[in-house]
Residue, then its C-alpha position, 0 to 999 in steps of 0.5 A: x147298209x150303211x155304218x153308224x158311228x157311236x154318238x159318244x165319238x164326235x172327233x173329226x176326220x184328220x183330214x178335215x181339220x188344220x187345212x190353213x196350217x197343213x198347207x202352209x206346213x205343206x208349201x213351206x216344206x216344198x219350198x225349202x225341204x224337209x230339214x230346212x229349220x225354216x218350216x219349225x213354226x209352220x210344223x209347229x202350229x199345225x201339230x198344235x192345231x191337230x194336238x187340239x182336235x185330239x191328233x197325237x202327230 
């Protein structure tokens, strides 16, 4: 028996959005570390990519 989602809900996956930003924010912070300032714009636009699917980070 497989689950049905409701029709009004048709927010993807966070998984499956943002993945250009995610990994730039992800290699930025890899390269650098997680208190390097110069990751803030990668951080940035991906928290505001998610902010438009509706994703509060």
């Amino acid at each position: 028996m497989s689950e049905h989602k409701p029709a009004t809900e048709s927010k993807p996956k966070p998984c499956c959005v943002c993945k250009t930003e995610k990994s730039a924010r992800d290699e930025c912070l890899l390269i650098n570390g997680i208190d390097s300032p110069k990751c803030e714009t990668l951080i940035s636009s991906y928290k505001t990519c998610m902010k438009g699917f509706g994703f509060e980070i």
